[in-house]
C-alpha positions as CSV (number, residue, x, y, z in Angstrom):
1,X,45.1,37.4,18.4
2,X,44.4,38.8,21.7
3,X,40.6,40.3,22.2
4,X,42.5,44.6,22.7
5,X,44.3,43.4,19.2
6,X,40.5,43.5,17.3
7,X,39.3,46.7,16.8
8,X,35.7,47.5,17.3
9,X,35.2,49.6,13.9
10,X,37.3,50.0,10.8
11,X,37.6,53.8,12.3
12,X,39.7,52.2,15.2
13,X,41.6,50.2,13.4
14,X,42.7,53.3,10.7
15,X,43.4,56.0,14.3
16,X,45.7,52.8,15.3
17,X,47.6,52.3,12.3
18,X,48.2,55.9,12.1
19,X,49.7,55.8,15.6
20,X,52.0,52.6,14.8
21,X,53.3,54.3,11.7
22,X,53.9,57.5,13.8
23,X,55.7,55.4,16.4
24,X,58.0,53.6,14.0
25,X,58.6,57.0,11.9
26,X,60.1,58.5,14.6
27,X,62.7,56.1,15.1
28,X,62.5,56.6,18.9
29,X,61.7,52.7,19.7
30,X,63.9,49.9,20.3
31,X,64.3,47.0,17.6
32,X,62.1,44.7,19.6
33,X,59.4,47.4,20.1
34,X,59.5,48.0,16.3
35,X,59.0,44.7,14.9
36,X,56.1,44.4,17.7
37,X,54.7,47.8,16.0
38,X,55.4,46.2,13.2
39,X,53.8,43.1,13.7
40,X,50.8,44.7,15.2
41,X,50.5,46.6,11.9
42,X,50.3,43.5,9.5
43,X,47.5,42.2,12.0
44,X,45.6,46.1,11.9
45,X,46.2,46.0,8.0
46,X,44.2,42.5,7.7
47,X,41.7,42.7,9.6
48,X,40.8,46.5,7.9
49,X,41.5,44.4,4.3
50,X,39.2,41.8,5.2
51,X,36.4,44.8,6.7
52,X,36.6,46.5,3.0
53,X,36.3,43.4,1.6
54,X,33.1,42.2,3.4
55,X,31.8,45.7,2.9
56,X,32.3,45.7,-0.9
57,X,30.2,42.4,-0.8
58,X,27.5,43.7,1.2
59,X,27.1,47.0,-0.9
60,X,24.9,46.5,-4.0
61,X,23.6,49.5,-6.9
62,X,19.9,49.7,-7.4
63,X,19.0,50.1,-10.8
64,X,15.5,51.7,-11.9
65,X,13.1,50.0,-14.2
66,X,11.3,51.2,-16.7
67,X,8.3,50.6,-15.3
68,X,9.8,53.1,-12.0
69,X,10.8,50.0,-9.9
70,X,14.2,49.0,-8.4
71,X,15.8,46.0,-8.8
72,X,19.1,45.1,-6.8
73,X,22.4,44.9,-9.1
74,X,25.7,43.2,-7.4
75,X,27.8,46.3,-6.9
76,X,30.7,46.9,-9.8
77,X,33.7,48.7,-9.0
78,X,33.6,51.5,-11.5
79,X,36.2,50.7,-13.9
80,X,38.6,53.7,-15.1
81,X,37.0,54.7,-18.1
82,X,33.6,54.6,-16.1
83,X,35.4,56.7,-13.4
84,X,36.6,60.0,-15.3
85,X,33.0,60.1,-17.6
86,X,30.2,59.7,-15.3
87,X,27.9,58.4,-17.8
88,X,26.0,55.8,-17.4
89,X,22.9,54.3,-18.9
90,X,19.7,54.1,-17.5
C-alpha cells in the first residue's frame, strides 16, 4: 500500500470511506475508476477493522475494591442482556 493509502487517524480513514461510497453511489465514474474506489475501499475498511480492533485490546474497565482501590479488568464487550439493563455489580 502506497504511504497517501494509510490514513493518519481512524477519523481520516471514516471522511474517506464516506467520499468513496459517495463517488461510487453516484454512478458518475467509469468501470475502471469504480473498481479502483472499490478497491481503495476494502484497503480503508481494513485498516479501520484492524484500528478498532487494537483499540478494543488497549481499552480495559477498572473495577473498585472494597477496600476503595482499582484494579484493572480486561475490557468485556457488554453482552445484550448487559446492554438494555445497566446493572451491574459492584
Amino acid at each position: 500500500m502506497a504511504e497517501q493509502d494509510v490514513p493518519q487517524d481512524f477519523a481520516t480513514t471514516l471522511t474517506q470511506l464516506e467520499q468513496l461510497v459517495a463517488q461510487l453511489e453516484s454512478g458518475e465514474l467509469t468501470l475502471e475508476a469504480s473498481l479502483a474506489a472499490f478497491e481503495r475501499g476494502i484497503r480503508l475498511t481494513r485498516d479501520a477493522q484492524g484500528r478498532l480492533d487494537n483499540a478494543e485490546l488497549k481499552v480495559q474497565a477498572l473495577l473498585e475494591q472494597a477496600d476503595g482501590s482499582l484494579r484493572p479488568a480486561p475490557f468485556d464487550a457488554p453482552s445484550d442482556a448487559a446492554a438494555g439493563g445497566g446493572d451491574r455489580e459492584r
